[in-house]
SESE-742849 format. One line per field, with one value per atom (N, C-alpha, C): x, y, z; chain; residue in three letters. Coordinates in Angstrom, 3 decimals. Example, Ala and Ser with C-alpha at 12.3 -4.5 7.8 and 13.67 -1.06 7.14 Angstrom:
x = c(13.190_12.300_13.200_12.850_13.670_12.900) .
y = c(-5.690_-4.500_-3.300_-2.250_-1.060_0.030) .
z = c(7.800_7.800_7.800_7.080_7.140_7.870) .
kette = c(A_A_A_A_A_A) .
rest = c(ALA_ALA_ALA_SER_SER_SER) .
END
This chain:
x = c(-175.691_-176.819_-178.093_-178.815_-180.135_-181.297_-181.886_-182.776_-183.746_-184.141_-185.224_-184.521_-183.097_-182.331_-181.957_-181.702_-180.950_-182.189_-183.457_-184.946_-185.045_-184.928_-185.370_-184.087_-182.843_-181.585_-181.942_-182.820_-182.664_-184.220_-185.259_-186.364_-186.058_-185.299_-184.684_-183.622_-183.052_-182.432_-183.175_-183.828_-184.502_-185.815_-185.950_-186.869_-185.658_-184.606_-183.502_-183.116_-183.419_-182.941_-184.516_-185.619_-186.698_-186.784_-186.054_-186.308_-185.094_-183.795_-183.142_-183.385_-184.366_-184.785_-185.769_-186.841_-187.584_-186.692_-186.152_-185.178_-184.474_-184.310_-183.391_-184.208_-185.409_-186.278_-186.886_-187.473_-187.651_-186.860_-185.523_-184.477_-183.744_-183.158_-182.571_-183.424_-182.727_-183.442_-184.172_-184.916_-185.978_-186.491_-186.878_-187.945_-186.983_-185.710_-184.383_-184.351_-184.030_-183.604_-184.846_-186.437_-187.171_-187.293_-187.184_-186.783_-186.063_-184.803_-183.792_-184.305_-185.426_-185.715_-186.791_-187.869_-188.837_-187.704_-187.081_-186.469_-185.513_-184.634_-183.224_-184.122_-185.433_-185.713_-185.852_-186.507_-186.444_-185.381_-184.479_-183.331_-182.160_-182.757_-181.478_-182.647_-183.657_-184.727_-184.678_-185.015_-184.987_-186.486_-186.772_-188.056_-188.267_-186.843_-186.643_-185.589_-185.554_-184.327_-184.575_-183.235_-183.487_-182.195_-182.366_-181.206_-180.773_-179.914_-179.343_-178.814_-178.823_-177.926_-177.380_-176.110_-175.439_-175.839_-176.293_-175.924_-174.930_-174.228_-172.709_-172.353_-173.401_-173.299_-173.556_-174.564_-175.143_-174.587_-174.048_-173.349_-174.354_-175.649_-177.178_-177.118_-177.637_-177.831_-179.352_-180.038_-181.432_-181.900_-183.119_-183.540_-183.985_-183.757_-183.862_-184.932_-185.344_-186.375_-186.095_-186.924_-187.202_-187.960_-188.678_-189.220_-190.889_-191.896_-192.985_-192.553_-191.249_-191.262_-190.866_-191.069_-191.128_-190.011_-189.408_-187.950_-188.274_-187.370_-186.792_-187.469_-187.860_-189.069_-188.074_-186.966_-186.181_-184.795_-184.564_-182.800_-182.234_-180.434_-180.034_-179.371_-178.395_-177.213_-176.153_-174.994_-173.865_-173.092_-173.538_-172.595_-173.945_-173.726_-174.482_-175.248_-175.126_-176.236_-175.474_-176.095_-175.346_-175.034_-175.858_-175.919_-174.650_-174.585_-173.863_-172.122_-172.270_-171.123_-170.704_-171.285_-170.968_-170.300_-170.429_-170.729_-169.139_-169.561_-167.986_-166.916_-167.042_-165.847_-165.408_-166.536_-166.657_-166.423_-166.993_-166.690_-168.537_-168.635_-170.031_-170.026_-171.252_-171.724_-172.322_-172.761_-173.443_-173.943_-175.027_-175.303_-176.603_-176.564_-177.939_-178.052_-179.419_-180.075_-180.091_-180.629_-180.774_-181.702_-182.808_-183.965_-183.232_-182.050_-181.534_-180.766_-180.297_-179.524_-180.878_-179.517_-179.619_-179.267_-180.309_-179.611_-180.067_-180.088_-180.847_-181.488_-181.246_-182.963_-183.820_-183.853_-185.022_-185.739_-184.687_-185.495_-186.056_-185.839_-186.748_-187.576_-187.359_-188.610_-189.946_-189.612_-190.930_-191.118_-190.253_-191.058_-192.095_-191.085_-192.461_-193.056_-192.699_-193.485_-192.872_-191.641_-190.698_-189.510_-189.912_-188.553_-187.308_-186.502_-185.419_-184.601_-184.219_-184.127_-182.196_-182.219_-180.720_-180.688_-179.744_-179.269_-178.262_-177.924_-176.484_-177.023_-175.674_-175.712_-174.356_-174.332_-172.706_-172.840_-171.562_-171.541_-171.647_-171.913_-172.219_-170.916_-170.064_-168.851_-168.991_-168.446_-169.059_-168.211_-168.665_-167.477_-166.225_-166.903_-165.879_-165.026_-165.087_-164.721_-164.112_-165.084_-164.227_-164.703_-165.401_-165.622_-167.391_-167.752_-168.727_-169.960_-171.175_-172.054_-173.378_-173.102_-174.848_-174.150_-175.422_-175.462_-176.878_-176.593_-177.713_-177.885_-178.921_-179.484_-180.378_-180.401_-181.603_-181.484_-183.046_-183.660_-184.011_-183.915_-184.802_-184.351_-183.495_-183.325_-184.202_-185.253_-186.516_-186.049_-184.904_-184.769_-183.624_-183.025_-181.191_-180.640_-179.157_-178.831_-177.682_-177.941_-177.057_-175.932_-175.376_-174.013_-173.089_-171.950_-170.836_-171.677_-172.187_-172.945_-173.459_-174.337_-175.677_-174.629_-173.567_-172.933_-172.645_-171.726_-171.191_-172.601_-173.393_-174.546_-175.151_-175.059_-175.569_-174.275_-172.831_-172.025_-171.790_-172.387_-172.429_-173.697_-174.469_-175.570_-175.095_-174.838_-174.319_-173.195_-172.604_-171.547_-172.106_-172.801_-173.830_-174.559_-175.002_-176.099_-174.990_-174.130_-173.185_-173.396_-172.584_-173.633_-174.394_-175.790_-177.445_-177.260_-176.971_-176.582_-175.487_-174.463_-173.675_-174.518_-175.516_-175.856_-177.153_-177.718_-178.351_-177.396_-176.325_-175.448_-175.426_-174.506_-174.536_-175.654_-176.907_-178.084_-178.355_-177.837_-178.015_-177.598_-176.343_-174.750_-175.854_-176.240_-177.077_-177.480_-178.875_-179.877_-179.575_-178.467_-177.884_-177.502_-176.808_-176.260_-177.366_-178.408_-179.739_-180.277_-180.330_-181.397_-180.068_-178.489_-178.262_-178.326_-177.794_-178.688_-179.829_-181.172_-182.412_-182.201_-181.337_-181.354_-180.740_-179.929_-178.980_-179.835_-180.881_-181.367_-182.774_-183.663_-184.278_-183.704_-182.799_-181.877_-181.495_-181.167_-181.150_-182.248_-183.476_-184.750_-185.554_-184.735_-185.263_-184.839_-183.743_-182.772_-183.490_-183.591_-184.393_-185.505_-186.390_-187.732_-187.372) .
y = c(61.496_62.362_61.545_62.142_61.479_61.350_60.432_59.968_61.370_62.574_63.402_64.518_64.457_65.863_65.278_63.985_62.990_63.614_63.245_63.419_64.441_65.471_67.213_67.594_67.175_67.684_67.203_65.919_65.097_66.038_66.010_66.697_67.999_68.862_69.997_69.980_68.546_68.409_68.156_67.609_66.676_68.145_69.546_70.512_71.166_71.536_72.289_71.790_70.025_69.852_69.983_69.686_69.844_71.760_72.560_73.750_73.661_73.379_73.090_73.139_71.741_71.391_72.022_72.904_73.567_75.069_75.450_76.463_76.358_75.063_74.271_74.517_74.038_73.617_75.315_76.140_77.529_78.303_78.366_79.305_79.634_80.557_80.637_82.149_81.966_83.429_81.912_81.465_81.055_81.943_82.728_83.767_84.892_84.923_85.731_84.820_83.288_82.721_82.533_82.701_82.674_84.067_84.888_86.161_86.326_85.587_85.377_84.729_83.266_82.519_82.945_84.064_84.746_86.014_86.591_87.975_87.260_86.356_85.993_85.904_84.786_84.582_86.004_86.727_88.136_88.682_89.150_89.122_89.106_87.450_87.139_86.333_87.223_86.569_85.231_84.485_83.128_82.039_81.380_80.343_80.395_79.983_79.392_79.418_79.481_79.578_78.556_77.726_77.085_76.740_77.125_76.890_75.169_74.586_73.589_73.341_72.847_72.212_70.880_70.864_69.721_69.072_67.851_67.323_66.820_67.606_67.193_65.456_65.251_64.067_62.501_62.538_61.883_62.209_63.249_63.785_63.325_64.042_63.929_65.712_65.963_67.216_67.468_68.361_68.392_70.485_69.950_71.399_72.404_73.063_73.974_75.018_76.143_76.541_76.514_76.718_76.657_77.561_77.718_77.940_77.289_77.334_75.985_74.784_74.590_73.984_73.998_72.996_72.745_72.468_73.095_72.464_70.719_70.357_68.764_68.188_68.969_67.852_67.118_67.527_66.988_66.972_65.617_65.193_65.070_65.286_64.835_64.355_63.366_62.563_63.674_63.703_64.191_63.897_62.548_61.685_62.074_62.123_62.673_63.884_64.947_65.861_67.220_68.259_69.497_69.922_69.301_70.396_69.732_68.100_67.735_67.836_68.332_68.431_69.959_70.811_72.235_71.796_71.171_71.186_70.021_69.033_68.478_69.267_70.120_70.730_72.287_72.775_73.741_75.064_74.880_75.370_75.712_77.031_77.303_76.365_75.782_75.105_75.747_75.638_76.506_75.276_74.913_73.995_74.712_74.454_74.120_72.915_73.345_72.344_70.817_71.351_69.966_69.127_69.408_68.671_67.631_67.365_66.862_66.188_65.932_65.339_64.492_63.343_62.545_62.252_63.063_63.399_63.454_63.580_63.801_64.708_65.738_66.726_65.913_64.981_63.882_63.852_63.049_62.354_63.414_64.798_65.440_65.708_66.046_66.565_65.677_64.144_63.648_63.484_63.725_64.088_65.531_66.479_67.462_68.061_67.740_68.251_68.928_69.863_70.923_70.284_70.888_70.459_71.714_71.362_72.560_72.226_73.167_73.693_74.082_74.510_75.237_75.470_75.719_75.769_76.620_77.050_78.172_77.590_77.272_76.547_77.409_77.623_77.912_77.533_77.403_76.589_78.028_77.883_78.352_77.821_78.447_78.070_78.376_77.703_78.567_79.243_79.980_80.894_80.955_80.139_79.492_78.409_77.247_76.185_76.315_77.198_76.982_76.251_75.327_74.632_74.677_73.734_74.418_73.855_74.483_74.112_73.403_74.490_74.388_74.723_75.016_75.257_75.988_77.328_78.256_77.790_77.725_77.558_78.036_78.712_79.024_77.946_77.981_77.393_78.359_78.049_78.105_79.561_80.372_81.458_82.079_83.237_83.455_83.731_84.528_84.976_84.325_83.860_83.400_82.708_82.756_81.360_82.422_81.727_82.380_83.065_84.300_84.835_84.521_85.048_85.215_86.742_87.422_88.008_88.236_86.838_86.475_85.474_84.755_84.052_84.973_85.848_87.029_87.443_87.397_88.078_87.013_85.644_84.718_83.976_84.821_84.241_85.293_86.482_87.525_87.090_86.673_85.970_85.171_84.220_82.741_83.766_84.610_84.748_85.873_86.357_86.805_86.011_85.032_84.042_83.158_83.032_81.756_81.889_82.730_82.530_81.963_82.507_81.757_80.680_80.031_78.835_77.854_78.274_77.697_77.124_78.510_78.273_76.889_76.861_75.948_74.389_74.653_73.292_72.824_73.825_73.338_73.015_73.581_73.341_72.010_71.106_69.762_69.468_69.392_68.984_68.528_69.703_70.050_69.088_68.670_68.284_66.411_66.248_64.365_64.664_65.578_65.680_65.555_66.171_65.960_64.992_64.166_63.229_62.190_62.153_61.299_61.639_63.143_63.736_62.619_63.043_62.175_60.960_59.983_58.610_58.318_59.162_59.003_59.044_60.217_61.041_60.031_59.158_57.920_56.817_56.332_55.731_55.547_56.644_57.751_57.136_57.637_57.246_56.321_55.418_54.087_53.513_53.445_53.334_53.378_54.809_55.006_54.504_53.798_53.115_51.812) .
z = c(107.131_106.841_107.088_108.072_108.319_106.809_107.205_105.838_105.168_106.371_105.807_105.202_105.625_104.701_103.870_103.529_102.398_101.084_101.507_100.779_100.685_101.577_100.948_100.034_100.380_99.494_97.712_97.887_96.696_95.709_96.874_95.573_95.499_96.690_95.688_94.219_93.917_93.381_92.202_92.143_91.298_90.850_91.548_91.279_90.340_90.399_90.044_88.502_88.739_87.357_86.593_87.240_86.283_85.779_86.472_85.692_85.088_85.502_83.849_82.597_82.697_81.305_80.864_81.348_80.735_80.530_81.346_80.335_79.383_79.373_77.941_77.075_77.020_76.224_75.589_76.609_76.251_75.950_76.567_76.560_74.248_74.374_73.251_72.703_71.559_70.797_69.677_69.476_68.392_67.647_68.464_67.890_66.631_67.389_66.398_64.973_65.709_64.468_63.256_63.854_62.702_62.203_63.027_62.541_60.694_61.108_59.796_59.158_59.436_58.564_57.471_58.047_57.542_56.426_56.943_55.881_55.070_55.449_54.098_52.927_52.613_51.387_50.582_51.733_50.789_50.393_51.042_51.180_49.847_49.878_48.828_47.878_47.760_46.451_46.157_47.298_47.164_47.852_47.764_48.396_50.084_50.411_51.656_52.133_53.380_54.408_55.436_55.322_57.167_57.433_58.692_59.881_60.492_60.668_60.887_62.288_62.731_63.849_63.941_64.331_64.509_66.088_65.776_67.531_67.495_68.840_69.188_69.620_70.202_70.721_69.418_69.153_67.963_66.297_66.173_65.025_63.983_64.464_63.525_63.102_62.116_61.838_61.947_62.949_62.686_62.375_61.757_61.691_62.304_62.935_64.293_63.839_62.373_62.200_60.291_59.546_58.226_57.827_56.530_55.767_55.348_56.671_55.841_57.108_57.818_58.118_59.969_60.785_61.978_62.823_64.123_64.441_64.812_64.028_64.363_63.396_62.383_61.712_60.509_60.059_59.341_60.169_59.582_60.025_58.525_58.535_57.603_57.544_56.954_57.045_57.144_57.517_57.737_56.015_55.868_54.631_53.225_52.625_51.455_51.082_51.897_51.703_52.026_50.811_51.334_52.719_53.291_54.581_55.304_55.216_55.815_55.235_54.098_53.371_53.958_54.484_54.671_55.887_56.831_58.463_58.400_57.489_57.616_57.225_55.671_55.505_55.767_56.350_57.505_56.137_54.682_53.416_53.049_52.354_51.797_50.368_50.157_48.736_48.450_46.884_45.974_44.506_44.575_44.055_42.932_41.572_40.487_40.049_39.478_38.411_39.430_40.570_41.209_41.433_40.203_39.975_39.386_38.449_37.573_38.497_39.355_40.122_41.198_41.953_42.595_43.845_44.780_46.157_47.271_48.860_49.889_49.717_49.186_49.023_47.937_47.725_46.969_48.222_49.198_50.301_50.869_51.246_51.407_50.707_49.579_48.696_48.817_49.265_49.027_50.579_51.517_53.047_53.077_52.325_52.402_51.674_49.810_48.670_48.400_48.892_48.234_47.486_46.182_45.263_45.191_45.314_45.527_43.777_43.679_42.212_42.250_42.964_43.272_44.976_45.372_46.592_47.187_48.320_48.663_50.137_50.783_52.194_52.866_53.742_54.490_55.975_56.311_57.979_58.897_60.081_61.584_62.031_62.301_63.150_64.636_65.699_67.155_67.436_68.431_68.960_69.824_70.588_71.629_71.338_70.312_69.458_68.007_67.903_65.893_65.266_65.808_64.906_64.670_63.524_63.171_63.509_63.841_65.196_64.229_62.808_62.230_61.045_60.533_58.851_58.462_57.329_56.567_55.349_54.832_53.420_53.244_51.457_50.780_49.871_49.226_48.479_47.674_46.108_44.550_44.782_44.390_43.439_42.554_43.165_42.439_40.885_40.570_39.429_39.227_37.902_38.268_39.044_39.560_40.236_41.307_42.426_43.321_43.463_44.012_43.795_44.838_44.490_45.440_45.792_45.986_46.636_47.980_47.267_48.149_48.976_48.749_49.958_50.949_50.401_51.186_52.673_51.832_52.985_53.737_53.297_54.045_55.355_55.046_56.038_56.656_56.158_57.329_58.419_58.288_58.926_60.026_59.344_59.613_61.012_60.756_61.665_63.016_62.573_63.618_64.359_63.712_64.464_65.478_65.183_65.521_67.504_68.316_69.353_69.605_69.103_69.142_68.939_67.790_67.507_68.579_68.371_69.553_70.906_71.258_72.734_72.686_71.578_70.834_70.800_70.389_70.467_71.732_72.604_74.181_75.029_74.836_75.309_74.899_73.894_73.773_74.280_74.560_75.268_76.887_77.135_78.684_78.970_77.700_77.830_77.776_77.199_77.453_78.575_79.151_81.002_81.801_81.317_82.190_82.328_81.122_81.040_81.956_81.816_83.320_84.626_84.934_85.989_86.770_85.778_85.973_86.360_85.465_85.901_87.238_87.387_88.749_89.886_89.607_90.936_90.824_89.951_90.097_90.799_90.331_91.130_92.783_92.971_94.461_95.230_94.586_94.753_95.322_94.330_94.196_95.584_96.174_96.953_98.032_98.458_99.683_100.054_99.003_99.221_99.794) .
kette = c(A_A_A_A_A_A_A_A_A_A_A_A_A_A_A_A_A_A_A_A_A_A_A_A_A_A_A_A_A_A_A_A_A_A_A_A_A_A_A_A_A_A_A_A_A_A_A_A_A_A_A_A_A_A_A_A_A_A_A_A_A_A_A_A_A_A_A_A_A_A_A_A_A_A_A_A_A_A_A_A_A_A_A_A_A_A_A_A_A_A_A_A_A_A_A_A_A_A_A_A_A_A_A_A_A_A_A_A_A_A_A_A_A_A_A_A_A_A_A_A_A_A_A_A_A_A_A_A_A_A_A_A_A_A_A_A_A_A_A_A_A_A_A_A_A_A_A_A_A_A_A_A_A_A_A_A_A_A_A_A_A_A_A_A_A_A_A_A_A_A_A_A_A_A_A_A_A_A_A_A_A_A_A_A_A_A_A_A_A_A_A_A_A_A_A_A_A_A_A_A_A_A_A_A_A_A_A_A_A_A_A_A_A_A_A_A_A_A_A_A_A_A_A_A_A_A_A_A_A_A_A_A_A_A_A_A_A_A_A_A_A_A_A_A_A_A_A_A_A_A_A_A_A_A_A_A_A_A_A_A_A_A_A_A_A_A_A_A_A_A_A_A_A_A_A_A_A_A_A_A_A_A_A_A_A_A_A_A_A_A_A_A_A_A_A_A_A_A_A_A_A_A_A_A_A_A_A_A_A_A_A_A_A_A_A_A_A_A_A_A_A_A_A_A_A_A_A_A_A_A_A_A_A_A_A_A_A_A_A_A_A_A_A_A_A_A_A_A_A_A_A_A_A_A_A_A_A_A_A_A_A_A_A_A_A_A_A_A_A_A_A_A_A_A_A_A_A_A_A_A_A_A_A_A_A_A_A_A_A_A_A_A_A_A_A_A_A_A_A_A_A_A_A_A_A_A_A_A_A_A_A_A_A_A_A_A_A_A_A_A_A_A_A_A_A_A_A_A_A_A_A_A_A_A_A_A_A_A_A_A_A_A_A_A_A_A_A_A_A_A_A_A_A_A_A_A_A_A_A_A_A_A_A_A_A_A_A_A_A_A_A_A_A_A_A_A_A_A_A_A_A_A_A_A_A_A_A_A_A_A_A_A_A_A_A_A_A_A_A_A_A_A_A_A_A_A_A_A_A_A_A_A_A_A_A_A_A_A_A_A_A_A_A_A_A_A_A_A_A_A_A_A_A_A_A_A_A_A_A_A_A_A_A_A_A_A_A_A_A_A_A_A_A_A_A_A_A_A_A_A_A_A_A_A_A_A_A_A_A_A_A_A_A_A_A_A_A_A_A) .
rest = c(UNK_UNK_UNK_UNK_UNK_UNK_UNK_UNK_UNK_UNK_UNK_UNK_UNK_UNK_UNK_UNK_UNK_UNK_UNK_UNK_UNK_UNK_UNK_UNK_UNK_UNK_UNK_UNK_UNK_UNK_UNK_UNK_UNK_UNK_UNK_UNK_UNK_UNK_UNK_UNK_UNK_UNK_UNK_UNK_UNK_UNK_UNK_UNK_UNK_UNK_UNK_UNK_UNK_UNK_UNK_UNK_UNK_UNK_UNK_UNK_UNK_UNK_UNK_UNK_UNK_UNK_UNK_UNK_UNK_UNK_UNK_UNK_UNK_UNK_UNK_UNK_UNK_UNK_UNK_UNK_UNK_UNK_UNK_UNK_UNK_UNK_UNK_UNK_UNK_UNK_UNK_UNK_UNK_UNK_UNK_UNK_UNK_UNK_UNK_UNK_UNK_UNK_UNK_UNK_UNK_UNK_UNK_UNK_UNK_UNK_UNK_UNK_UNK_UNK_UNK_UNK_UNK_UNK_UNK_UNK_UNK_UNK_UNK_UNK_UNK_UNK_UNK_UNK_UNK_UNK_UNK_UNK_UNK_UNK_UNK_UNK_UNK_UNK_UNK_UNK_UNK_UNK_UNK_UNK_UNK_UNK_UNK_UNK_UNK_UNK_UNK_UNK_UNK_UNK_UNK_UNK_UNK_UNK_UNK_UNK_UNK_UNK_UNK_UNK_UNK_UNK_UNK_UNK_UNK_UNK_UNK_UNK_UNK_UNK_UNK_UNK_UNK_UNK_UNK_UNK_UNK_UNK_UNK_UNK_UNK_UNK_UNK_UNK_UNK_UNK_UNK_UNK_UNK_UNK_UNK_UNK_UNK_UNK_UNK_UNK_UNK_UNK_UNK_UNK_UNK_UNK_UNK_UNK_UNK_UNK_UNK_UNK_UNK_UNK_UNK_UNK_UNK_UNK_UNK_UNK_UNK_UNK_UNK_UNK_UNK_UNK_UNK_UNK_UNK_UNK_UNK_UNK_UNK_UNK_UNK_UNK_UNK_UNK_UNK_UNK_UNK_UNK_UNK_UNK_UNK_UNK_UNK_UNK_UNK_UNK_UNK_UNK_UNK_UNK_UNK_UNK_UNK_UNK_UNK_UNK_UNK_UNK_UNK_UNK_UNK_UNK_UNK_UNK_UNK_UNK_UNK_UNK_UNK_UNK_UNK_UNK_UNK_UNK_UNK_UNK_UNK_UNK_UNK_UNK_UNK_UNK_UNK_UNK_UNK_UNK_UNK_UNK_UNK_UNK_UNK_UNK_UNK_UNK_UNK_UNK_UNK_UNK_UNK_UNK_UNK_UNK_UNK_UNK_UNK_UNK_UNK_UNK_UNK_UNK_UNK_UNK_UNK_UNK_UNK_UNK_UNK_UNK_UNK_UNK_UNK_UNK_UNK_UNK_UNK_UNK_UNK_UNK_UNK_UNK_UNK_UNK_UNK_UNK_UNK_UNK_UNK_UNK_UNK_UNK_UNK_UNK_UNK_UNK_UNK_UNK_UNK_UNK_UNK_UNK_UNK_UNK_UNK_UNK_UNK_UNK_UNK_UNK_UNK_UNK_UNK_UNK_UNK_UNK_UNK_UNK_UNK_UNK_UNK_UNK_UNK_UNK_UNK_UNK_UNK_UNK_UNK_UNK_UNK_UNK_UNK_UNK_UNK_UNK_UNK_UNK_UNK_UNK_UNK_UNK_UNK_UNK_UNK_UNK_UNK_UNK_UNK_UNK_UNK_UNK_UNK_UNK_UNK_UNK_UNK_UNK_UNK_UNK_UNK_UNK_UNK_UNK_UNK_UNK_UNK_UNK_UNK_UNK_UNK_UNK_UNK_UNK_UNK_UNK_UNK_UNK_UNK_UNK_UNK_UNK_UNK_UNK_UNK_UNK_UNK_UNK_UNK_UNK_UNK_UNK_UNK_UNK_UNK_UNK_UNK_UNK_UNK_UNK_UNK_UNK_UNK_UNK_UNK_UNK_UNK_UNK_UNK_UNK_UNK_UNK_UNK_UNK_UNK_UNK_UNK_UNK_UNK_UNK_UNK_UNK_UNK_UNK_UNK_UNK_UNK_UNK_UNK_UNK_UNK_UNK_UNK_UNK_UNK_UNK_UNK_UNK_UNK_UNK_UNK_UNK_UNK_UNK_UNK_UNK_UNK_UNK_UNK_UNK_UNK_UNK_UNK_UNK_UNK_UNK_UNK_UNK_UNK_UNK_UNK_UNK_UNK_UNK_UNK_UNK_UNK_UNK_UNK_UNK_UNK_UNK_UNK_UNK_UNK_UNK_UNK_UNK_UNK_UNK_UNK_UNK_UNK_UNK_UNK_UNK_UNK_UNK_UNK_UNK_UNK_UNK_UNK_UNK_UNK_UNK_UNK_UNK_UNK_UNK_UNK_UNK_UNK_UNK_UNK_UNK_UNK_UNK_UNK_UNK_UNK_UNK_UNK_UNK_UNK_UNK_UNK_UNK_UNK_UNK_UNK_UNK_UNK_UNK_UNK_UNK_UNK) .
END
């Protein structure tokens, strides 16, 4: 292959993966999932709602949309923290009186000033896998303390969203394929100079 189709094959390549990643980056229902994040508190008469994601790769849990709060602006351990306890045992928690306790929502509370009082979390299983992609939670129970109820309606959620979510997982999956993509096709690059 002569050197100028080697070069047009490569910055079409290198155009193909740069809209990749901005469809990565735009693509998804967001707008769905704050959708849920704005109505559950009403919902299930509670503070706050936020959605979870697992990265597949890093096995980091980050926050995809909230309540007050920003995607990615909180991570959580997998090992100590409800969320990460839902997502390992692929089981809904239901936690009070957790001002009184000693736990990773501390470490949040003093990242963003919200003290959580009680809690109801359940996993996002995917669809295609089974296994489980993310994780739902409310916060502070305006009146009383959470039901088998209010789970019921938050894993009817959780199982609707799972899709969205899922496509959210793999879109990471994408987005480490891309970023070697990139290095390869620099590389390439580099080469020809």
């Amino acid at each position: 292959m002569d050197r100028t189709v080697f070069e047009q094959k490569l910055a079409q390549l290198r155009k193909k993966q740069q809209l990749m990643e901005k469809a990565w980056r735009e693509a998804g229902n967001r707008k769905l999932l704050k959708f849920f994040v704005d109505i559950m508190p009403r919902a299930l008469n509670a503070e706050r709602c936020s959605i979870f994601i697992l990265d597949p790769v890093n096995e980091k849990v980050w926050l995809q949309c909230g309540t007050g709060l920003t995607e990615k602006q909180l991570q959580v351990p997998t090992a100590n923290s409800m969320v990460g306890q839902v997502i390992e045992s692929g089981k809904f928690v239901m936690e009070t009186d957790l001002e009184e306790q000693a736990g990773a929502h501390d470490v949040v509370a003093a990242k963003t000033g919200y003290v959580t009082r009680d809690a109801l979390c359940v996993p996002v299983h995917g669809v295609t896998s089974k296994k489980v992609v993310g994780a739902i939670q409310v916060l502070n129970k305006v009146r009383g303390e959470f039901s088998d109820e209010d789970r019921e309606i938050l894993e009817r959620l959780a199982f609707h969203l799972q899709m969205n979510i899922e496509n959210i997982f793999l879109r990471q999956e994408m987005a480490k394929m891309s970023v070697e993509m990139d290095k390869k096709i620099k590389m390439l690059e580099s080469k020809l100079k």
